[in-house]
N, C-alpha and C positions, 0 to 999 in steps of 0.2 A: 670394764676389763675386756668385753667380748670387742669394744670398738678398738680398742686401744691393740690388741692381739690381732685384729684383721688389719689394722692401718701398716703392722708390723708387715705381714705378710704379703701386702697391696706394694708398700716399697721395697719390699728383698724383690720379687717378682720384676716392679718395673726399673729399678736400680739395675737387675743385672741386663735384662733385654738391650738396654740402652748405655751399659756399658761395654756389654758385647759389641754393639753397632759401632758405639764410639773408637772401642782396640780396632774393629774391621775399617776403620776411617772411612763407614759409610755415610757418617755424619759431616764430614769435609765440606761437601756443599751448600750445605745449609752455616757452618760456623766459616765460612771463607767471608761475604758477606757483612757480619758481626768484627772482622778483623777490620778491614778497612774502616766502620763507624768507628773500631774503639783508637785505631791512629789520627784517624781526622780530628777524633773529640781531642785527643791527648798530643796530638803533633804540636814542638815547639824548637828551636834550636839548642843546642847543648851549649856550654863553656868553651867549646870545643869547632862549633860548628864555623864560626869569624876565622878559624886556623887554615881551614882546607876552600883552596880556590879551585875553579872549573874552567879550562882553556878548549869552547866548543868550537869545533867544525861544523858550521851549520850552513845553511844553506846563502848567507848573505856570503861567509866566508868563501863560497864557493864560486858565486859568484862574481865576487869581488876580483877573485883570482885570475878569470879568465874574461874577464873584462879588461883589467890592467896588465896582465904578462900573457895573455893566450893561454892560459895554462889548463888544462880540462884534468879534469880528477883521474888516473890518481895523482896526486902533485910530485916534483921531484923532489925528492927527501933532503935536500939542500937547504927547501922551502924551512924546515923544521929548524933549524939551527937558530934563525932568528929568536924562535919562541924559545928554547933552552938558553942562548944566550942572556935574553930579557928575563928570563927569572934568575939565573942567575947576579945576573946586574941587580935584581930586586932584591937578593937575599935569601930566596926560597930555600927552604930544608930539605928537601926532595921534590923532583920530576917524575910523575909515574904515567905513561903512555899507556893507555887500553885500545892500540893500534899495532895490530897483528902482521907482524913484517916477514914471514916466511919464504919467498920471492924476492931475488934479485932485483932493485931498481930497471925499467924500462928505459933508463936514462943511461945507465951503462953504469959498470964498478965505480967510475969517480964518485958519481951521484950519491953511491955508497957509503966510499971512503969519506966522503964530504961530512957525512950524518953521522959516522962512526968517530970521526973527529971533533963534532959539536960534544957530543955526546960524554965523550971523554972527560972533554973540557969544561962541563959544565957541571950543574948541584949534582947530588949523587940520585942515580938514574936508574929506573926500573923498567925492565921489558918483559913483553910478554908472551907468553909459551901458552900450549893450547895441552890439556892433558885429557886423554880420552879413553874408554874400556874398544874401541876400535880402531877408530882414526888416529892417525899421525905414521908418521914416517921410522918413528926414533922407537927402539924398544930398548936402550939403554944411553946413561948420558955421552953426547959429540965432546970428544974434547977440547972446542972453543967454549964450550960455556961449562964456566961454574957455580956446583951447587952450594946454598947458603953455607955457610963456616958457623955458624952460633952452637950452643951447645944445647941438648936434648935429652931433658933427664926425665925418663918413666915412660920414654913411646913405644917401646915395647910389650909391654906388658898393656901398656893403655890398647894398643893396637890387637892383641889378643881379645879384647873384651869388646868388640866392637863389631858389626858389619861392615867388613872390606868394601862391598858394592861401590862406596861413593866416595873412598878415602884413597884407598892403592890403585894406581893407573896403569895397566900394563902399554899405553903407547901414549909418545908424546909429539907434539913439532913445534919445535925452537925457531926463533929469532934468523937471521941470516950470523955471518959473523962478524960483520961490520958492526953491528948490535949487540950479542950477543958477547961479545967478549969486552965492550968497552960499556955494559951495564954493571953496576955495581949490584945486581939483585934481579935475578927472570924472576917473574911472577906468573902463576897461573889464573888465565880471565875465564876459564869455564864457570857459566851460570850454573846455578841450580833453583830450578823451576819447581814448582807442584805439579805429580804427576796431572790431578786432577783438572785445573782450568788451567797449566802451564806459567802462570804468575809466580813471580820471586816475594816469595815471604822468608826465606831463608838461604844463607848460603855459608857456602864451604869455608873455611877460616883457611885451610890447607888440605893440600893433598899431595900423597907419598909418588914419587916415580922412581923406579931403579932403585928401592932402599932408601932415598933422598926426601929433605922436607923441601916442597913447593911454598912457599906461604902464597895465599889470595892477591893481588894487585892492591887494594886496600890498605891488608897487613905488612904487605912488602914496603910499602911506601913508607912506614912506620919504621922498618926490621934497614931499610938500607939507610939511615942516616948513625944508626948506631954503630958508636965505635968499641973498637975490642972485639971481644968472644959473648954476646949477649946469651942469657940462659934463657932458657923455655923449661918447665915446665908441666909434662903429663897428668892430671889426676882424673877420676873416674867421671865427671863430670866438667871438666871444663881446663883450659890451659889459661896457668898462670905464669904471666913476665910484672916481674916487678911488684907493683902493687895493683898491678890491672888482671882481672881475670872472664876469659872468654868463656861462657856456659857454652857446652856442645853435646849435643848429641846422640846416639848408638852411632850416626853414621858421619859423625865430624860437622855436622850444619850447627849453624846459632843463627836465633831469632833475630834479624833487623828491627830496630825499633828506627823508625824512618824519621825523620825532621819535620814534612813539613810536603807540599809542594815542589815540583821536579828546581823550580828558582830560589830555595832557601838555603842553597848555599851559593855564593858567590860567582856571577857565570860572566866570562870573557868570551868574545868572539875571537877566533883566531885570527881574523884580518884587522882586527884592532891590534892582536900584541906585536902579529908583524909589522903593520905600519907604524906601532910606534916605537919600533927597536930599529928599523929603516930611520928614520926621523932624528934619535938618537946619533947615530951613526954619520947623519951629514950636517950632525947638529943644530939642528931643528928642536922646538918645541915637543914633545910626544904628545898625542891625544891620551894615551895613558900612562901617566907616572908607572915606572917599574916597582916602586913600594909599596904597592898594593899586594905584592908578593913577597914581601918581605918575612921571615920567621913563618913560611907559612906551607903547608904540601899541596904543591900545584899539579891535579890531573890530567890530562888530556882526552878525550874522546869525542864521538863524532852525533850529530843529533840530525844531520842532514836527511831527509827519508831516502833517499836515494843511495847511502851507505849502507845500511840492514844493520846498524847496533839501535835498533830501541826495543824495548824489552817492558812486556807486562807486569807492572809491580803494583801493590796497593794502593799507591797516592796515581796512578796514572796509568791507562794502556798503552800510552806510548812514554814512557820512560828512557832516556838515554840509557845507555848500559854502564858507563862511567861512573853515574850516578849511585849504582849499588854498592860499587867500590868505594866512592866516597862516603856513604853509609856507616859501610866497616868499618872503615878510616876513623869516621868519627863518634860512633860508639867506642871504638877501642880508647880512645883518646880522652872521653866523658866517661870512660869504666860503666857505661850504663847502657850495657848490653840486656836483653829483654832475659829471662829466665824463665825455663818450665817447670811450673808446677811441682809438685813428685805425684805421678800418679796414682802413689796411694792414699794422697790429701785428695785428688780430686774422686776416688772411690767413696770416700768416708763422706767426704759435703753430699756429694750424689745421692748416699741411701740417707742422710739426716735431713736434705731438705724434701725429697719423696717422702721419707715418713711425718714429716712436720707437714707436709700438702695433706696426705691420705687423712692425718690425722683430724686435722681442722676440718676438712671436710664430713667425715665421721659425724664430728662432733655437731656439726648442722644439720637445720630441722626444715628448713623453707630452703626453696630456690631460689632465691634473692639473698641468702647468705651464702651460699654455697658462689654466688655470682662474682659477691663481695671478696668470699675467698681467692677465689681466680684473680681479680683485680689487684687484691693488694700482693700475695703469695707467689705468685707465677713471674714479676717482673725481679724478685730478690737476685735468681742466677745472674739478671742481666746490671742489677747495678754491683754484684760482687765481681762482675769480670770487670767491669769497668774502674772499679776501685782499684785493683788486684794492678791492672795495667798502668796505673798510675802508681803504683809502688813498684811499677820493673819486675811483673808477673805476669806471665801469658795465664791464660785462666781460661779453660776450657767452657766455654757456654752453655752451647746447644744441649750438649751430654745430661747436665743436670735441669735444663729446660725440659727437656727430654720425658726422663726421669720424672722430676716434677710434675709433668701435665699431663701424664698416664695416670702417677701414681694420684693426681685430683679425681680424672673421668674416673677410673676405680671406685674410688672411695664412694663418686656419684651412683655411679651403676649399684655399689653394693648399697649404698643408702633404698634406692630406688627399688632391690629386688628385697629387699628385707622391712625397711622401716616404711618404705612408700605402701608394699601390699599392705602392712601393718595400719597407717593412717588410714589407706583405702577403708578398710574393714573395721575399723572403729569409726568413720566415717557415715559409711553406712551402717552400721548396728546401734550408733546413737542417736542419728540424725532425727528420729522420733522420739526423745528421749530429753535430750539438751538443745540448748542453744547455740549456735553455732562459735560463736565466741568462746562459751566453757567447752567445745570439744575442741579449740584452736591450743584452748591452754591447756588440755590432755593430751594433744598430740604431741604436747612440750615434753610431756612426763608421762608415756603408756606403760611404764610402770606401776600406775596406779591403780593398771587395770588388770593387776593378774590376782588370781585367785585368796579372797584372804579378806580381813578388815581390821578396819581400827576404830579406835573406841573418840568420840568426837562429839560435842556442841552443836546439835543441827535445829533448827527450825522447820516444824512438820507440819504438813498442810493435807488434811482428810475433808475431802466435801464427796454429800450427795443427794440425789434429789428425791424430792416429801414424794412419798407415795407414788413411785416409779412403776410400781408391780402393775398396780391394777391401771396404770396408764396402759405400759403395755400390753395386759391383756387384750384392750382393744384396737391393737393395730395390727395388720399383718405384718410378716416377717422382712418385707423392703421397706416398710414405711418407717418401722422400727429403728432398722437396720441407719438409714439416710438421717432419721433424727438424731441417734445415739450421734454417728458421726460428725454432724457437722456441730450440735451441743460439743462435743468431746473436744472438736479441731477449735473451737473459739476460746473454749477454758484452755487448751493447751497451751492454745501462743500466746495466750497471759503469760502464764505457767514460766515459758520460756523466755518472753519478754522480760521479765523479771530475773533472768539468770537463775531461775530454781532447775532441778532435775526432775524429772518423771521416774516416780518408783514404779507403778502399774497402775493400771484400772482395773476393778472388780466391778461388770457390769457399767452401772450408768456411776458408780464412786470412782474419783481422782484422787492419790496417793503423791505427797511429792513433797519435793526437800530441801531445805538452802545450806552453803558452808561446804557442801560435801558436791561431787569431787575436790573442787575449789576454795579455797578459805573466803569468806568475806564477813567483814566486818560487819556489814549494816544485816546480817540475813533474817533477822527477827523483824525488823523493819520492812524488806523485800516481803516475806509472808505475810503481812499485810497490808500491805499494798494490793497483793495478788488477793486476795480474798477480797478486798473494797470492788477490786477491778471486775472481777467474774461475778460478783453481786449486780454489777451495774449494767453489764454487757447482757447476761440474760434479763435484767428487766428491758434493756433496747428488745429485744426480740421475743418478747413474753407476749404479746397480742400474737408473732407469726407463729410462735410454738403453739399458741391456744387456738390458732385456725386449725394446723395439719393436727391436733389431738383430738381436740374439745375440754382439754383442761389446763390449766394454770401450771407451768414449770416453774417449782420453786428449789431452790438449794439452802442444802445446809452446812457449815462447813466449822472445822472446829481448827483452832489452830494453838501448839503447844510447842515450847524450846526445851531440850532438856540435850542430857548426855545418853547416845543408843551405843549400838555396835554400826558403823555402814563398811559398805564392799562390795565383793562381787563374792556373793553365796550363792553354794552350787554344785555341780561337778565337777570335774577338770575339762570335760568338754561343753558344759553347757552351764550357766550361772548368770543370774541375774544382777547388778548392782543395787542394794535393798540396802532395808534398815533394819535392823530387832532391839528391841530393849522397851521399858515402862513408857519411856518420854513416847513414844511411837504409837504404844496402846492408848495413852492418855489422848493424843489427838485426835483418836475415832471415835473414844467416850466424847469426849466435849462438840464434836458434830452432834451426837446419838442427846448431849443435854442440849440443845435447843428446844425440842419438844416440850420439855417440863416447863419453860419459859418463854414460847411462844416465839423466841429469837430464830436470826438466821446464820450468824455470824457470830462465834464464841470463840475468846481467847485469852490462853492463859495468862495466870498473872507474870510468870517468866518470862513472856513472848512481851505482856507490853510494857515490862520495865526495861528490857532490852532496846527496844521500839523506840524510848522517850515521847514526848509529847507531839510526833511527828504524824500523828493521825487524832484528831476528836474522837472522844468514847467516852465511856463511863464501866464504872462499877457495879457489874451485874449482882458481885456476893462471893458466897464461898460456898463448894458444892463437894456431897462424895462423891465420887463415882462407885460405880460396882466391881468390887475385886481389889478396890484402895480405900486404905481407912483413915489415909491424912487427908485432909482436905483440901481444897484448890480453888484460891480465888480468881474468878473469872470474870471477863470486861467484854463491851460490845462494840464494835467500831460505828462510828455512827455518821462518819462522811467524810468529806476532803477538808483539807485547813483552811479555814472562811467560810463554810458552808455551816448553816443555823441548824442544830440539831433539834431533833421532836421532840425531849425534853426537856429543861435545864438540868444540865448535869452537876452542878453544885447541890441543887436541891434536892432530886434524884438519891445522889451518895449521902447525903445527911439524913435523908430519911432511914436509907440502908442502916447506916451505923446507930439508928434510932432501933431499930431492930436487936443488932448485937446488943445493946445497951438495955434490952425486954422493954424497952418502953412501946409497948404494943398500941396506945391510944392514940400519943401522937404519932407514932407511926402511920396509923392510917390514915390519919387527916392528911398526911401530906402524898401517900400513898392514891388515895381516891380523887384528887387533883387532874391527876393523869390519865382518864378512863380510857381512853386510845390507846396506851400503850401496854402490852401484853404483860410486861415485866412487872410493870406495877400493881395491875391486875392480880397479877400470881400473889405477892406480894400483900398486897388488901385482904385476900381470900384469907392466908395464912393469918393475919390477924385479926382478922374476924373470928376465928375457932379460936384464938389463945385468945381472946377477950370472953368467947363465951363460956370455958371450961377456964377458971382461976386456978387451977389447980395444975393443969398443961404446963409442961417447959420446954423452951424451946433455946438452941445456940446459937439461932442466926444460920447455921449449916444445914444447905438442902441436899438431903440424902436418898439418892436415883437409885432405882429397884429396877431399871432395865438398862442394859446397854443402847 
């Protein structure tokens, strides 16, 4: 709950920072970038896009021109007639010019009259007006031109709910009137740029002048082949004609969902359509069929660099300006205008995928998950926009990238100030204690480690060594000190090797315990093992302990399974991880009965039927201890598997149950076989006194008077 309530608090916190940034469109920079990938990945032609041809001025056009007539830019507008005539002849739906004729021809009024006359006479034809919040001439309409005639329902009221800045124009400049009055539709070409890098990702559908709707050069193109009184449309987000509807804005822009490449829609050079409407004309051949314009809305514009119409847009920095307008043209036409979001969906994904970062991360214990998380978690923003965009959804990026990759480092940093000092610290406060692996698997769950126990199946391992006292009597206090140690540091990392836990030492005795922190299964098995092992390791070094002493270091060690209490018993500030219960006492008894039996290595019958036959041993018998009045049979390990033990243990144990069974004669016969070994010995003794006293009972139970 504590992670799950910080994860909480890590995403409100970086949710809002980063949706602040995003409303202050300081994130612009970084999500402009993300647009262009997600057009490139997604650009393709529409239903729509084979409809709308491209009649360029470009630079071959340019030159073509005054190579063959002398003609130096700007051309005489006579030039233009050709091209209106050939679409017409082709069948085009509309002629839309993004060539800005303000200025009298240099050629003189006929020149004029010439082009106003094409014009008349050709497809229905759109010009274009410049509308501006400073520039132009006009602060209300010339009465040579007029404004569209369709009808307009709800722009009022739409117009109330909006930012004027980019919609209402208080100046404009028209056409001449040679143009302007023989176009069936002025259209306004003002671009609209991002303030930020000045690139067109959006533009104006319309804009208002003198009370008047402007529609775009694009949309006009559209708006002048229609016959009648067409409607439009207002509503709160978007104008609809028909069954088409344009998403727009607070300030009247809608998203470009771009095609493709500045060449994915169809591009004529302008000295091709003149020559082949010339060609036509003296009945010639044309190089190009005028059918290619057939049913179709032919733009014009200029791509020559020597002109100044190219314009930064996402598919290209230099972009013809025509091109935008064809854009609109042809998303209107595909109805698959791009759409924003509603920004209270992109609020909600924002704080759910911050708090699904913070939280995952929470929930990780290593840096390599936490890595993992970042890997897989942090790219989700970018393939939801990029899905989103494929379904005709702008989708906000960076914001929730943003978002997201705060609200991860968080979750890291709080991991790191909370659960990091925490491993730190059971790190070091175990690291003499366990093995590095059982504190890897605490550090999974330090829960385990707070004040408290439970009641638990452990294997308890109590060794120490014979006659330690009067060793140390005769050594001073460093000799002492460096033996205890390095004796201590070799049983330990048994101890540890084994995956047991270190309960304490008392003096030169080792305390310690399997199953606990950790479950495992084999731990009566693991206890001895560690008991063979530390038997063996001090006889390696039993000549160097008897040079630094002058006496023989022997251990005793007892080992028992049962049910204790373990945990960390103690204060709330200071508490050791231990053990209490019988099973725990019984293990220092059966160290303390080796003596009585001459053994070094004694373990309970629980510990070796847990064990299985996974270590050679035998049956020492059944013993009381002091303080317990059940009795406890106990076995001796007697070496590794394959290794030939000092007695037959078949033989051994049948002599034992010859015991139980009072047969005290043959007992000894098989008893006195073995004079080397201690056990037997014991064993012999005892029935020597019940053979010599008949009248003595005995149950096989040897019953210990000291601990």
């Amino acid at each position: 709950m504590k992670k799950f309530l910080s994860a909480v608090l890590i995403s409100v916190v970086f949710s809002g920072l980063s949706l602040w940034a995003w409303d202050r469109g300081w994130l612009n920079r970084w999500e402009y970038p993300t647009w262009t990938w997600r057009i490139f990945y997604h650009a393709r032609p529409s239903v729509a896009t084979d409809q709308i041809k491209i009649i360029m001025i470009d630079e071959m056009s340019i030159d073509w021109m005054e190579a063959e007539s002398g003609l130096s830019w700007p051309w005489p507008r006579e030039v233009y007639g050709p091209i209106i005539e050939f679409c017409l002849r082709g069948g085009a739906r509309a002629v839309a010019f993004d060539m800005y004729y303000r200025d009298h021809s240099r050629y003189g009024v006929h020149d004029d009259e010439l082009f106003g006359e094409a014009i008349r006479n050709g497809p229905p034809f759109v010009g274009a007006a410049f509308l501006s919040e400073h520039i132009g001439l006009h602060t209300r309409w010339p009465d040579y031109v007029k404004p569209w005639g369709g009808r307009l329902e709800g722009l009022e009221s739409w117009l109330a709910g909006i930012d004027p800045t980019e919609v209402i124009m208080p100046r404009a400049s028209f056409p001449i009137p040679a143009v302007a009055t023989n176009s069936t539709l002025i259209a306004d070409v003002r671009g609209t740029p991002d303030p930020e890098d000045g690139v067109i990702r959006r533009s104006n559908v319309f804009r208002m002048f003198d009370g008047q709707f402007v529609p775009s050069l694009g949309f006009a193109a559209y708006l002048a082949e229609q016959r009648g009184s067409p409607r439009i449309e207002f509503r709160t987000d978007r104008i609809v004609m028909g069954r088409r509807a344009i998403p727009v804005d607070e300030k009247g822009r809608t998203l470009l969902r771009y095609r493709g490449p500045p060449d994915t829609h169809a591009r004529y050079s302008a000295a091709q359509v003149i020559q082949s409407e010339l060609r036509i004309r003296e009945g010639r051949k044309p190089e190009l069929s005028p059918v290619v314009f057939n049913n179709a809305y032919v733009l014009l514009g200029a791509s020559a660099v020597g002109l100044l119409d190219l314009r930064p847009t996402p598919i290209s920095d230099v972009t013809p300006g025509v091109l935008v307008h064809a854009t609109i043209l042809d998303n209107f036409l595909a109805n698959d205008f791009m759409w924003e979001v509603d920004p209270r969906m992109v609020m909600s994904f924002t704080l759910v995928f911050a708090f699904i970062g913070a939280w995952l991360v929470r929930l990780t214990r290593k840096a390599w998950q936490s890595v993992v998380c970042f890997v897989l978690i942090l790219p989700i923003p970018v393939w939801v926009a990029f899905i989103a965009y494929d379904w005709g959804f702008w989708w906000p990026m960076m914001v929730q990238v943003l978002a997201l990759g705060l609200s991860m480092i968080g979750g890291v940093v709080v991991n790191y100030a909370t659960e990091g000092r925490q491993k730190a610290f059971i790190k070091s406060a175990f690291k003499h204690y366990l093995s590095p692996t059982v504190i890897e698997k605490i550090l999974e769950d330090p829960n385990r480690l707070t004040l408290g126990g439970e009641r638990r199946e452990l294997s308890i391992f109590f060794s120490d060594l014979q006659g330690f006292s009067s060793i140390s009597e005769k050594l001073d206090p460093q000799a002492l000190t460096q033996l205890l140690n390095d004796y201590l540091s070799d049983m330990t990392d048994i101890v540890l090797e084994e995956g047991g836990t270190l309960d304490k030492y008392e003096g030169d005795a080792i305390i310690a315990f399997w199953n606990a922190p950790l479950e495992q299964e084999d731990h009566a098995l693991r206890a001895c093992r560690t008991a063979l092992r530390c038997q063996r390791k001090l006889a390696e070094r039993r000549a160097e302990f008897k040079e630094r002493t002058g006496a023989e270091l022997r251990m005793r060690i007892g080992v028992n399974t049962g049910e204790v209490v373990v945990g960390n018993l103690g204060s709330r500030d200071r508490f050791d991880y231990t053990v209490l219960g019988d099973a725990a006492n019984l293990a220092a008894r059966l160290e303390g009965a080796n003596k009585q039996f001459g053994t070094y290595t004694m373990v309970a019958g629980s510990t070796w039927e847990k064990a299985g036959e996974a270590l050679p041993g035998r049956a020492i018998g059944r013993i009381r201890v002091v303080g317990r009045e059940t009795p406890v049979r106990v076995y001796e390990i007697l070496g590794e598997p394959g290794e030939a033990t000092p007695v037959p243990v078949d033989a051994f144990e049948g002599a034992v149950r010859l015991c139980e069974e009072k047969k005290w004669k043959e007992a000894l016969e098989q008893f006195e076989q073995w004079k080397d070994d201690p056990v037997s010995r014991k064993y012999a003794e005892r029935c020597r006194a019940l053979l010599a006293e008949p009248g003595e009972t005995w149950d096989a139970v040897w019953s210990l008077t000291e601990k």
